[in-house]
N, C-alpha and C positions, 0 to 999 in steps of 0.2 A: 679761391676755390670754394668757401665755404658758401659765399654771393650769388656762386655759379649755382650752386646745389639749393639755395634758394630759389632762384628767379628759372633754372628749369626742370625743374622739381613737376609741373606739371606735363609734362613731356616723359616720363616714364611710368612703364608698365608696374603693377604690382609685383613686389620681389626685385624692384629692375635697379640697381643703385651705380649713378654715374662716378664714373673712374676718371675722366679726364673730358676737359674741353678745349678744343682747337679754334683759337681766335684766328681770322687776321693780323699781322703783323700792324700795329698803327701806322706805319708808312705806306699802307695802300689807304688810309683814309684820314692822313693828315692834308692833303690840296684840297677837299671838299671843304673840313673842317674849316681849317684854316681861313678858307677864302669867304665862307659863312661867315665867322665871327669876324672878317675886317671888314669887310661890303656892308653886312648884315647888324652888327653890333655897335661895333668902333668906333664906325664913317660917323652914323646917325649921331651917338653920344660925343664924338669932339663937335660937331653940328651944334649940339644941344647946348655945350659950354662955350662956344662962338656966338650964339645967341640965345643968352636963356629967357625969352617971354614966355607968353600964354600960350600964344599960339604955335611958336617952337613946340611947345611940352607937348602940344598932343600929335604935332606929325612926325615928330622926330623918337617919341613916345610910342607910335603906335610902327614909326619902322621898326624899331629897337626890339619891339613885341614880335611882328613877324620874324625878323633875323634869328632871335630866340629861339624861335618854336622850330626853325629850319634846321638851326644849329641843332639842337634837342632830338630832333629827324635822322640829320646825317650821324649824332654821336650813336643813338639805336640800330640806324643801318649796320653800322659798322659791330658793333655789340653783338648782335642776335642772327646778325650770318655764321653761325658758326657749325661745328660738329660735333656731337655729343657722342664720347666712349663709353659706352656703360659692358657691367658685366655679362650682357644679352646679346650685344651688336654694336652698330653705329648708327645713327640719327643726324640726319643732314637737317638742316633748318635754315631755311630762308624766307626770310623778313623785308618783304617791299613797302611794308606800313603796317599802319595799326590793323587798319580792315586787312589786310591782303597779306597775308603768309604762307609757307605752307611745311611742312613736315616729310621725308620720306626716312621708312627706319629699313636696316642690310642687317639682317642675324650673321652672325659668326660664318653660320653654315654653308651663306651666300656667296662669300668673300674669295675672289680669286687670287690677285694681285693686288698689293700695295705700293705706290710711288710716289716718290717728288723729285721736281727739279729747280734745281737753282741756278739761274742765269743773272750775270752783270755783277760788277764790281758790288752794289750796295746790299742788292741779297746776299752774299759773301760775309761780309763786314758783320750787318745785322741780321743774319741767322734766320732767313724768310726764303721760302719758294713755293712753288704749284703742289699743292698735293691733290694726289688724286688717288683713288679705290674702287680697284674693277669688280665686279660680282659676276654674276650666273645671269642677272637680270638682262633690260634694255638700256635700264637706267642706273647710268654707272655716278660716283660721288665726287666733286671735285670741291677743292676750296682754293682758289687763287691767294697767293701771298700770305699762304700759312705760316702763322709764329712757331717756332723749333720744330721745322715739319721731322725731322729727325728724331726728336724725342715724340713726337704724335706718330711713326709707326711703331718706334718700341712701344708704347701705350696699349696700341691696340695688338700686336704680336703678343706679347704679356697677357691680355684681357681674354686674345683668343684660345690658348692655351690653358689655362686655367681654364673656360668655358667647354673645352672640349675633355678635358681632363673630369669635370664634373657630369659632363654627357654621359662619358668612358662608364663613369661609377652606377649612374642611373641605370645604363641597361647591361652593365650586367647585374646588377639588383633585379631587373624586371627577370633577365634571363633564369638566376640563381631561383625566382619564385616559381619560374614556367617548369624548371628541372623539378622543385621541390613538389608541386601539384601532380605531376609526373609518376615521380615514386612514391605518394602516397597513395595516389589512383591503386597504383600497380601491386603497392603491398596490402591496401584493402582488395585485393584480389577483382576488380573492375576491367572492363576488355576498353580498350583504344576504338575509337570510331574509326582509325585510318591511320596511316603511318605517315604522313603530313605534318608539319608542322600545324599550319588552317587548324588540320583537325583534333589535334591534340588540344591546341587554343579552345 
């Protein structure tokens, strides 16, 4: 958690502190992996120890380089597709490379429905399913093969709560000052421009 709060640390607003992050489950991004580093890593290095020349070194060298940098790709894809609970909202993030990301952030206030679902023997077992989060918007939030999507709604049910709990407090604070403006107008003996709320404002 504390790595998370590093690495997306630049993805929040001022005053915004993240409360939880919803990975992927590694079982939706273990075949990619995996087949990276045997095709991509493995192949080339038993290659290289079947023939170690010169000229091995550098073609078997420079697969081993790309298989790397693929691997290093798929481990990020898999990393930085995630969803950030902060005490503001949710922040979807998706990561199709270095150049090519993009961010969308759902305030508390947006939030309609929360769900996952979990189908087949293996999400069962290892505690993974679809989560998904409706809003008000067009653009609703999903994450395929969310890790403890069950503990990632109490997260944000939690986060929501307290966020509207702090709302609650704010306006009646603004209300409590609008009353107090109010009756000092009224006890400095001042006339109301209208019986409006507008116009009292």
């Amino acid at each position: 958690m504390i790595l998370d709060r590093i690495i997306f640390a630049s993805h929040l607003q001022n005053e915004e502190k993240l409360v939880y992050v919803v990975h992927s489950h590694w079982f939706a991004a273990y075949r990619p992996i995996c087949k990276v580093g045997f095709f991509g890593m493995l192949v080339p290095a038993l290659f290289f120890a079947m023939f170690p020349t010169q000229i091995s070194l550098w073609i078997f060298g420079a697969w081993f380089a790309l298989g790397f940098l693929r691997f290093l790709r798929e481990v990020m894809d898999w990393y930085f597709d995630v969803l950030l609970i902060t005490n503001q909202g949710v922040i979807d993030l998706d990561w199709r490379g270095v150049f090519d990301k993009s961010a969308l952030r759902v305030d508390y206030d947006m939030i309609v429905t929360i769900s996952f679902e979990k189908t087949g023997f293996w999400s069962s077992l290892l505690n993974f399913g679809d989560f998904m989060i409706q809003n008000y918007g067009d653009s609703n939030l999903d994450l395929p093969m969310a890790a403890r999507p069950q503990r990632a709604e109490n997260e944000i049910i939690e986060a929501k709560e307290k966020y509207t709990r702090a709302r609650g407090l704010e306006d009646e604070k603004v209300l409590k000052e609008i009353l107090s403006g109010m009756v000092k107008r009224h006890v400095a003996g001042h006339r109301e421009k209208g019986d409006s709320l507008a116009d009292i404002i």
